[in-house]
C-alpha angles and dihedrals in degrees: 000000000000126000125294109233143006132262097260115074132177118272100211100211122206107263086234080072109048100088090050086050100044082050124029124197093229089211086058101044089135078069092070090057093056090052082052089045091051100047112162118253114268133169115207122193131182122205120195107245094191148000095241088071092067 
């Protein structure tokens, strides 16, 4: 069976954030990396639909 997936995923970031994050203040771009560093907590799961996928 390969491997359920792909290396990219999705950062939840807080809604207080969002804002900051859909318009950066270019003179404040270290800021971005404290909304990455704060993600919310999320929890992701697969299930195989079908055998054919394997």
């Amino acid at each position: 069976m390969a491997v359920a997936g792909h290396d990219r995923c999705v950062i939840a970031i807080r809604p207080e954030n969002i804002d900051a994050w859909l318009n950066p203040d270019p003179h404040h771009l270290s800021d971005m990396c404290v909304i990455l560093d704060d993600p919310v907590d999320a929890y992701y799961q697969y299930e195989l639909v079908s055998k054919e996928a394997e």
